[in-house]
N, C-alpha and C positions, 0 to 999 in steps of 0.2 A: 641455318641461323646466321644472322648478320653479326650480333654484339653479344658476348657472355663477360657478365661484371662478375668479380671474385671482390670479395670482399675480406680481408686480410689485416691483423693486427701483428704490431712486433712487440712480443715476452719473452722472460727470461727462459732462460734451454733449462729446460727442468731436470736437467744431471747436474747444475751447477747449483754448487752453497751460494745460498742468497744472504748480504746481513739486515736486519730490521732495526730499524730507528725509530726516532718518536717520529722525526719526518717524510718516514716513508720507505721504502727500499733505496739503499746502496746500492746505486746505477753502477759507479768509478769502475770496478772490478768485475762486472757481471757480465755475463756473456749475454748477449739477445738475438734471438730466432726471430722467423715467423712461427707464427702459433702452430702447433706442428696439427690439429683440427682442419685449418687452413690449406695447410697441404696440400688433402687430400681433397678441400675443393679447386685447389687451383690443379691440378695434376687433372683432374675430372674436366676441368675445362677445357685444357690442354687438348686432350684426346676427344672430346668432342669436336674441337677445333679442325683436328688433326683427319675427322674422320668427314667432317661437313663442311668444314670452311668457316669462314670469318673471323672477327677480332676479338682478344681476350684484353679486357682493361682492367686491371688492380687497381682497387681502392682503399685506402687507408686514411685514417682521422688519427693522427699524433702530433708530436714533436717534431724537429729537424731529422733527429737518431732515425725516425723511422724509415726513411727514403733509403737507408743499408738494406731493410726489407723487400723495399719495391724494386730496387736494383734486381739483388735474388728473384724474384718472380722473373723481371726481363729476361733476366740469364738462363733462365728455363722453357722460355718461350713467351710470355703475356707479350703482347703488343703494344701498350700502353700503359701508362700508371698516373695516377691520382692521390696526391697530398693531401687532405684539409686541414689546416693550422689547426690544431688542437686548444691551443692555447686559452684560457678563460673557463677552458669546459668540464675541467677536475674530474675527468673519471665517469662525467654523473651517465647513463645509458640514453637517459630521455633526449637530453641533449645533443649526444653522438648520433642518435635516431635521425635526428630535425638535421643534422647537419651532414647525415652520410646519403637522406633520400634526395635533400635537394640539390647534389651535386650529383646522384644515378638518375634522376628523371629526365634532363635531359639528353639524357646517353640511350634514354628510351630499349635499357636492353628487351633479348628475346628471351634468356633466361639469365637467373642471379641466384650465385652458389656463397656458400660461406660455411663456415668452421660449424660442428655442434655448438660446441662451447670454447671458452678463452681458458687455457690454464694458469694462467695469474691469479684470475678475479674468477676464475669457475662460473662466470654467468654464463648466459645462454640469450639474452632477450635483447640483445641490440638489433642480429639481423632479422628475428621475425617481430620488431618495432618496425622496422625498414620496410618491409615487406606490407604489414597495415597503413603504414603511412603510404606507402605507393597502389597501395591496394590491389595488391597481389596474391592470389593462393599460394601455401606454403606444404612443405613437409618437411619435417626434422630426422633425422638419425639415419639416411640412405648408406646403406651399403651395395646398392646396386642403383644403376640410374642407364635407360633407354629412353633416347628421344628419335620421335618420327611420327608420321601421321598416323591415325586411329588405327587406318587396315593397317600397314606397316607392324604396329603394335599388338594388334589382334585383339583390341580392345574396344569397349563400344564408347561412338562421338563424345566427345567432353567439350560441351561448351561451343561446340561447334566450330572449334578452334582447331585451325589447321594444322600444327604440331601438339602432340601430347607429351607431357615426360610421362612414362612408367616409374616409380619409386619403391624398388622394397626398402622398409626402412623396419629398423631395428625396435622392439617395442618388449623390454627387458627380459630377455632369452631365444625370445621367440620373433618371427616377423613378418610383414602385413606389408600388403602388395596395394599401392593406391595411385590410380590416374589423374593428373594436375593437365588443365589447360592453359598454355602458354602464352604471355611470359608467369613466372612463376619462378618462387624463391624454392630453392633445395640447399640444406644444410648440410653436412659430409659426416657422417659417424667413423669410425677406427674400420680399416678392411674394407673400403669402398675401392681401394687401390695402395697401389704401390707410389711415392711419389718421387719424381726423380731429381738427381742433381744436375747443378749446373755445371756443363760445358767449357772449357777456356774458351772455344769461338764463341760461346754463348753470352760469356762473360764479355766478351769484347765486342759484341755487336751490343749488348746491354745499354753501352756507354751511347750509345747514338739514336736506341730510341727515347720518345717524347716520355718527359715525367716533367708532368704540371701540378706545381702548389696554387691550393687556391683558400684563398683568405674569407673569414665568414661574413663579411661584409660583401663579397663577392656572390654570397647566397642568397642575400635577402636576411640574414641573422644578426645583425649589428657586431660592429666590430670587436666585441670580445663574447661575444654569446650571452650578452646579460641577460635573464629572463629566462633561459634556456632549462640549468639544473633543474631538477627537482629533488635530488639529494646534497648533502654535502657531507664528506670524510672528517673527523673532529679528530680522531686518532688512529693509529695503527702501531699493534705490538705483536709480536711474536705467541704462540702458545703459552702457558706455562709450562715449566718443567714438569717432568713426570715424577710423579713419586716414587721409593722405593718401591719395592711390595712386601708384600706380610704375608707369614706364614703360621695358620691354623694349626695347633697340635694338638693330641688331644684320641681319645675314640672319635668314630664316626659322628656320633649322635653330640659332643662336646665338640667336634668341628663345627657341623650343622648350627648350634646354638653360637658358634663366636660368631663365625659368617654372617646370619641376622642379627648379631649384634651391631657390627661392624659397619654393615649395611642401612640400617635404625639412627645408630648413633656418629658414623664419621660421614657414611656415604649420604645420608637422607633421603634415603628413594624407598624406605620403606615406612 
């Protein structure tokens, strides 16, 4: 393979207290990762790399802060890294879609990896939006991932495509073995690997590869993505607090009967 894209967001480390405001999360104090989903696709890339040759490019749609992300992947080994100004695009997915394919299409990868899901916002559907918009086959949840051609694979022709992935991918307990003809999107589930840290040489050759911001007018998307949303964020709060809890006394048959009380008249689900 020539070029493997990772596709990569930077979120809070989810050992860290977050605070919630009306306008949004308290950055000041927070620690931020790569999405550790992410990971284990760039780690996957890595050793494909490692094992076939060619270039691993990270890709990321944020703020400034993010390029602390892309560094990290360098320092690990990616090749290259990819900014797009986030800016104007509030979160929304549809947007981040429009803006993360039309800076991968010209990079024309041979395969494109990316996180399950973001532990922030718990979605799931940026990179297989990215994937339809480049009109790519996908699979979601791999914990195991083989590339090579059919017989190599011992699998039958797919597509008549010179390289296959093999994917078993996780499908909730249990899991399912499916042949993608290449290029083609693979999402990383938890246990696909180990991912490893970065290096001090690693870190300091970091500093000297290519990392290009590129602005959405640079895409074809008008200079702040107008058009783009299809959602907007009106608020954001915390949970509410939990309530105490209550405790039934009573015989069995008088517990029984507060319970559906309780359940009837505070909880409403009955």
């Amino acid at each position: 393979m020539e070029t493997i894209v990772v596709l990569l967001k930077q979120t809070f480390d989810t050992e860290e207290k977050i605070t919630v405001t009306p306008q949004g999360v308290e950055e000041r104090d927070a620690k931020l990762v790569i999405n550790p989903y992410d990971e284990y696709a760039l780690e996957e890339a890595l050793r494909l790399k490692e094992r076939s040759g060619g270039s691993v490019v990270v890709v990321t749609c944020g703020p400034e802060r993010a390029q602390e992300a892309l560094r990290t992947a360098l320092a690990v080994g990616a090749d290259e890294a990819i900014r797009i100004d986030s800016a104007g695009l509030d979160g929304d997915s549809h947007a981040l879609s429009a803006a993360l394919a039309a800076a991968i299409a010209p990079l024309a990868p041979d395969l494109l990896l990316a996180g399950l899901f973001a532990v922030d916002s718990g979605s799931g559907s940026v990179a297989l939006q990215v994937a339809e918009r480049l009109g790519l086959p996908h699979a979601s949840a791999a914990v195991k991932l083989s590339v090579g051609s059919s017989a190599e694979l011992g699998v039958d022709p797919v597509a008549s495509a010179a390289l296959v992935a093999l994917v078993e991918r996780d499908v909730e307990g249990d899991t399912e073995t499916v042949a993608l003809p290449l290029p083609a999107l693979i999402t990383a589930q938890q246990g696909l690997n180990e991912p490893r840290y970065p290096s001090l040489p690693g870190i300091m050759k970091a500093k000297r590869k290519p990392l290009r911001v590129v602005a959405l007018e640079e895409l074809g998307l008008g200079g702040d993505g107008a058009g783009l949303a299809r959602t907007r964020r009106t608020s954001l709060a915390p949970p509410p607090p939990r309530a105490a809890g209550k405790r039934i006394g009573g015989t069995a048959a008088e517990q029984a009967s507060g319970l559906v009380k309780l359940l009837q008249d505070e909880a409403k689900v009955l």
